[in-house]
VOMAR-753988 format. One record per residue (C-alpha): residue number from 1; x, y, z; chain; residue in three letters. Coordinates in steps of 0.25 Angstrom, whole numbers, plus 5000, padded with zeros to 4 digits. Layout:
// residues N
NUM,X,Y,Z,A,Ala $
...
//
This chain:
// residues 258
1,5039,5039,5190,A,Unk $
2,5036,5028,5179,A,Unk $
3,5045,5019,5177,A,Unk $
4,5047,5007,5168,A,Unk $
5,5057,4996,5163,A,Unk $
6,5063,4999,5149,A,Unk $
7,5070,4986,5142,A,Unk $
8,5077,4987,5128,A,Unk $
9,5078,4976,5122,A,Unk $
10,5090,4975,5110,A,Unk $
11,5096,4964,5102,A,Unk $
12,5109,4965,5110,A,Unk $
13,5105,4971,5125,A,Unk $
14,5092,4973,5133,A,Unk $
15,5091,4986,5142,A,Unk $
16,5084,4992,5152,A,Unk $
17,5081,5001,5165,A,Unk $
18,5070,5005,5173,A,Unk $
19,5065,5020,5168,A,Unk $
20,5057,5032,5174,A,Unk $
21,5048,5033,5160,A,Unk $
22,5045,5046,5165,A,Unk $
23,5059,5054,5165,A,Unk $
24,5066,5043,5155,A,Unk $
25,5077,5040,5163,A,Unk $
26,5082,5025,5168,A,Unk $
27,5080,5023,5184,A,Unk $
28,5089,5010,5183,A,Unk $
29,5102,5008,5175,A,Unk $
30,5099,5001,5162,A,Unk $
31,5103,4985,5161,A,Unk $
32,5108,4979,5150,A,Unk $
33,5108,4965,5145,A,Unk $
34,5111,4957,5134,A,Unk $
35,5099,4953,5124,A,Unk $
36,5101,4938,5124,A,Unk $
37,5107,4931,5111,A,Unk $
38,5095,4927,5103,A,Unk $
39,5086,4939,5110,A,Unk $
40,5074,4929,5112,A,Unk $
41,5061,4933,5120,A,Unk $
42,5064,4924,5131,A,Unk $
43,5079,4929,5132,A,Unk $
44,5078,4944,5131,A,Unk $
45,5065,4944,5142,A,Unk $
46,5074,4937,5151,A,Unk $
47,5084,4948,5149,A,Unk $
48,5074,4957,5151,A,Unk $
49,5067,4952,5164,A,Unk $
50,5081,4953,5170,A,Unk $
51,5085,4966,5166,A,Unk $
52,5071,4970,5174,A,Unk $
53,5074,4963,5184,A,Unk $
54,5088,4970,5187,A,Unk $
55,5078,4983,5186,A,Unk $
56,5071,4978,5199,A,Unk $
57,5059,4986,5196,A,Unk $
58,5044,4983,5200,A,Unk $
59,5034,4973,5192,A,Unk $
60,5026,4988,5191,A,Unk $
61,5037,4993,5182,A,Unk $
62,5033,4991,5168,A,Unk $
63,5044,4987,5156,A,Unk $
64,5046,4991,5143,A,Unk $
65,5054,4984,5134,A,Unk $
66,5059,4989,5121,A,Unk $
67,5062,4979,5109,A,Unk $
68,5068,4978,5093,A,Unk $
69,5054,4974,5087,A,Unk $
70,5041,4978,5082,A,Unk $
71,5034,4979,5094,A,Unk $
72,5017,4978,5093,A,Unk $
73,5010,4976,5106,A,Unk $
74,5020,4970,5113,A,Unk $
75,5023,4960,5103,A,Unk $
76,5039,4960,5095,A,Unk $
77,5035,4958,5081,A,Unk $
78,5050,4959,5076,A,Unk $
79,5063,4957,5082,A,Unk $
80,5076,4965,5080,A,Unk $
81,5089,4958,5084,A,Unk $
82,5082,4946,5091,A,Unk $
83,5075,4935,5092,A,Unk $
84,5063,4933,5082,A,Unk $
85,5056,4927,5091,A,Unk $
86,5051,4941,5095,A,Unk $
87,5043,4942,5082,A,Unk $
88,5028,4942,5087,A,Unk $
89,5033,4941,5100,A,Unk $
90,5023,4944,5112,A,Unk $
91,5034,4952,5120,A,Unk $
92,5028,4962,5128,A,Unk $
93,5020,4948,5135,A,Unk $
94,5033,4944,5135,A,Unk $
95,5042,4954,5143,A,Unk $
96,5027,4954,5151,A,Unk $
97,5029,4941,5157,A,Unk $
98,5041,4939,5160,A,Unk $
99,5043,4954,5166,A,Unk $
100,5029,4953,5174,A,Unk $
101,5027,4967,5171,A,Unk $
102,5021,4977,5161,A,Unk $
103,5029,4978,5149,A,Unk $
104,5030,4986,5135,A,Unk $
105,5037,4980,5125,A,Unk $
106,5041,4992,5113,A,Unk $
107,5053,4991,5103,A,Unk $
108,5063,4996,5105,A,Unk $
109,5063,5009,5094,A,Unk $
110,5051,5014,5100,A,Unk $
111,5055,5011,5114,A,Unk $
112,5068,5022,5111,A,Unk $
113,5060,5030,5104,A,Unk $
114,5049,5032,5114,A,Unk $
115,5062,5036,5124,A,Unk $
116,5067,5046,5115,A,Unk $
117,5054,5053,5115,A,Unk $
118,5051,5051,5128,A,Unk $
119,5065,5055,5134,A,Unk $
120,5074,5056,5123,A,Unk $
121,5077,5063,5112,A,Unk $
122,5063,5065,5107,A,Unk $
123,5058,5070,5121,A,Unk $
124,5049,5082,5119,A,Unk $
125,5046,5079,5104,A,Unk $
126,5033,5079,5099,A,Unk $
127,5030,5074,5086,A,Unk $
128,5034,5061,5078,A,Unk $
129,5048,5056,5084,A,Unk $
130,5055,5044,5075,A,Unk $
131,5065,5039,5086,A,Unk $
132,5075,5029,5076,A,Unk $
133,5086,5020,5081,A,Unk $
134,5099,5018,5072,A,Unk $
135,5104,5003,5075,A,Unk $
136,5103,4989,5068,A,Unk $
137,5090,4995,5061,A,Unk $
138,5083,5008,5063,A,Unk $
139,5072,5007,5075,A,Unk $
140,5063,5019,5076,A,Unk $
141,5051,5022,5084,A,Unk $
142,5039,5035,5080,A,Unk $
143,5034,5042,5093,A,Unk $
144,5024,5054,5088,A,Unk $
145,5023,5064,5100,A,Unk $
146,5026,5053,5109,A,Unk $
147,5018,5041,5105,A,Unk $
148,5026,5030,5099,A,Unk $
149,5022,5024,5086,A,Unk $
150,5028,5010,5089,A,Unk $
151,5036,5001,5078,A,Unk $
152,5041,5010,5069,A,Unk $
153,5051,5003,5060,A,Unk $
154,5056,5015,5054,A,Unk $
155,5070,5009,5052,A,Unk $
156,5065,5000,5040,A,Unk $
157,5059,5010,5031,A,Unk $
158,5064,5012,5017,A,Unk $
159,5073,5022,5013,A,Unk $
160,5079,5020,5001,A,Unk $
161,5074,5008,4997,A,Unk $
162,5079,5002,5009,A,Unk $
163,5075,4997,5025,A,Unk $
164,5080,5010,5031,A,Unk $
165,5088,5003,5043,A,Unk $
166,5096,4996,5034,A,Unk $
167,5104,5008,5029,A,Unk $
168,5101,5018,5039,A,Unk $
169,5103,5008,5054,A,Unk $
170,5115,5012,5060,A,Unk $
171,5118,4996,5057,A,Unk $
172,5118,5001,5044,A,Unk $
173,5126,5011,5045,A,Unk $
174,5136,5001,5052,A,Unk $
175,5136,4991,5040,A,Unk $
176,5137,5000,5030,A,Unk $
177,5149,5008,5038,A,Unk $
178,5144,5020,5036,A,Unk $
179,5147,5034,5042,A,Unk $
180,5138,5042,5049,A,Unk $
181,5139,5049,5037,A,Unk $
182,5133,5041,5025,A,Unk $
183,5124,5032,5036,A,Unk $
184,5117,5047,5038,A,Unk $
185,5114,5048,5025,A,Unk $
186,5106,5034,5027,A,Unk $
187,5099,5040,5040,A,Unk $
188,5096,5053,5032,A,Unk $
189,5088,5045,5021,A,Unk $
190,5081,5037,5033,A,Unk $
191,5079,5048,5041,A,Unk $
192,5072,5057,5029,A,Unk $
193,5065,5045,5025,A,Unk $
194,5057,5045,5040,A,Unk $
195,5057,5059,5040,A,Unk $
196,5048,5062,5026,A,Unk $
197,5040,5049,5032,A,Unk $
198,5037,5051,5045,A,Unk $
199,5041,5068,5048,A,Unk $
200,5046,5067,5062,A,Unk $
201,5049,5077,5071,A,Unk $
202,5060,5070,5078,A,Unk $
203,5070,5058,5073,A,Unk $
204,5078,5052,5087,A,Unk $
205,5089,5043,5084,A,Unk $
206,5094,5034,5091,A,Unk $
207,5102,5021,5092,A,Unk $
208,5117,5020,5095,A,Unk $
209,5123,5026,5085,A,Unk $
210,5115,5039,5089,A,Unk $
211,5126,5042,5100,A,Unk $
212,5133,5047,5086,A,Unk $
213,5120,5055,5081,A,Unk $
214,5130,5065,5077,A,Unk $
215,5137,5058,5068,A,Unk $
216,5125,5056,5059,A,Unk $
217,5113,5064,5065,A,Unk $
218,5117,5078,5059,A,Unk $
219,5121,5073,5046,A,Unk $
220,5104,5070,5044,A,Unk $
221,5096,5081,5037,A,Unk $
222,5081,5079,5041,A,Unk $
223,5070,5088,5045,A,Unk $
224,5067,5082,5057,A,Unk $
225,5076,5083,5068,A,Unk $
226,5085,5071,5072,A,Unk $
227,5092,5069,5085,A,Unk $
228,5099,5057,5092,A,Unk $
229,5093,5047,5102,A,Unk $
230,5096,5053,5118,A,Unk $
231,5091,5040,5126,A,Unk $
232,5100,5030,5118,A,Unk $
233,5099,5017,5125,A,Unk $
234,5090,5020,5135,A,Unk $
235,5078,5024,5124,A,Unk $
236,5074,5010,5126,A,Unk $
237,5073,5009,5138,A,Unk $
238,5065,5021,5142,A,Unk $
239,5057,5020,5131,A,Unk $
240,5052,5005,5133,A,Unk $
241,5050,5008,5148,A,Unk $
242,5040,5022,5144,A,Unk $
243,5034,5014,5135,A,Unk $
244,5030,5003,5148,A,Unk $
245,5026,5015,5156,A,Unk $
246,5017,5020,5144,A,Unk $
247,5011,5006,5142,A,Unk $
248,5009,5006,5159,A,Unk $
249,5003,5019,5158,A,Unk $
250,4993,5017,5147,A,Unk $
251,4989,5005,5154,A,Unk $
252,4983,5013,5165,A,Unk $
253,4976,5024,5158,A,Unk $
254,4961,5026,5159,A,Unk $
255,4955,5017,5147,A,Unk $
256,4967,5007,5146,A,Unk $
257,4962,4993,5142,A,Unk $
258,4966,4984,5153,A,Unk $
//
């Protein structure tokens, strides 16, 4: 059985729970702590060292941790609801050091997205998956027959002359007081929009507002077909955590550079 640590980290709570990567399930329950005021490096992997040391697990046990930036190599290049001083930031050396273990530090759209495909929503499907998240913004993550292409920032492409999130976020929607009915009509121009772009054969939605997928979901008319997010706020965590056991196993494949 592999197993692995997944952390989400968020601009109000951090998560996490030791996983069995290969059925997708938790083997601990999930602990939950505040993201401290300010979510500064130094804070938040304090937070996270203890939430790991509440899991009691082995050094072997690798960790993924999932985060709200652009995330290349390791290193944040943006920050979402915290600290700036996670721009350019060396944060999987980070997390490394101070955890003493193996880490894999993704964000946080592709961590839910690779859960979703790998036991969620998207399990089984082969093809181009667009996994999007409907918050603040609109996070999104591309996995073509199960390799992820990381960083996608398909929530700020233009539609209508305009940063798509900003009309089409589930923020938005709150701002503007809309009802399901007239913000589906901004998801359907969005939704069209990466449909003529990108032909998918799967959109996965998730987010929190997808618990009321039927109050917006039918009222979309796309060709691809458009179903709601099963893992909710465990994607995450089982994503971030198959992500570790990936890096782990290519690590010890014939050929690996050492």
């Amino acid at each position: 059985m592999a197993q692995a640590v997944g952390i989400d980290i968020g601009g109000t709570g951090i998560k996490g729970a030791l996983v069995d990567t290969e059925k997708g399930v938790l083997l601990s329950d999930r602990i939950k702590m505040d993201t401290p005021k300010g979510g500064e490096p130094d804070a938040i992997v304090k937070v996270v060292v203890a939430i790991v040391e509440q899991l009691k697990v082995a050094r072997t046990v690798p960790v993924g941790v999932c985060f709200p930036a652009i995330v290349i190599d390791g290193k944040t290049m943006s920050a979402a609801n915290v600290s700036h001083k996670w721009i350019d930031f060396e944060a999987e050396k980070f997390f490394e050091k101070a955890l003493g273990r193996d880490i894999r530090f993704v964000n946080d759209a592709d961590a839910a997205g690779i859960g979703e495909v790998r036991y969620g929503a998207a399990r089984d499907v082969s093809g181009l998956v667009i996994m999007t998240t409907l918050g603040t913004g609109i996070g999104s993550a591309l996995i073509y027959n199960g390799i992820l292409v990381p960083n996608a920032e398909l929530g700020h492409i233009e539609v209508d002359g305009k940063d798509a999130e900003k009309r089409a976020s589930y923020a938005a929607k709150e701002r503007g007081r809309l009802s399901f009915k007239s913000w589906s009509r901004r998801l359907q121009r969005y939704y069209e929009t990466l449909e003529f772009l990108l032909s998918p054969d799967l959109f996965v939605v998730g987010g929190g507002v997808s618990k009321s997928y039927e109050e917006f979901l039918p009222l979309l008319t796309l060709r691809t077909k458009i179903v709601p997010a099963t893992l909710r706020n465990n994607a995450g965590i089982l994503g971030a955590a198959s992500l570790a056991v990936d890096r782990i196993a290519a690590a010890k494949a014939p050929g690996a550079r050492k």
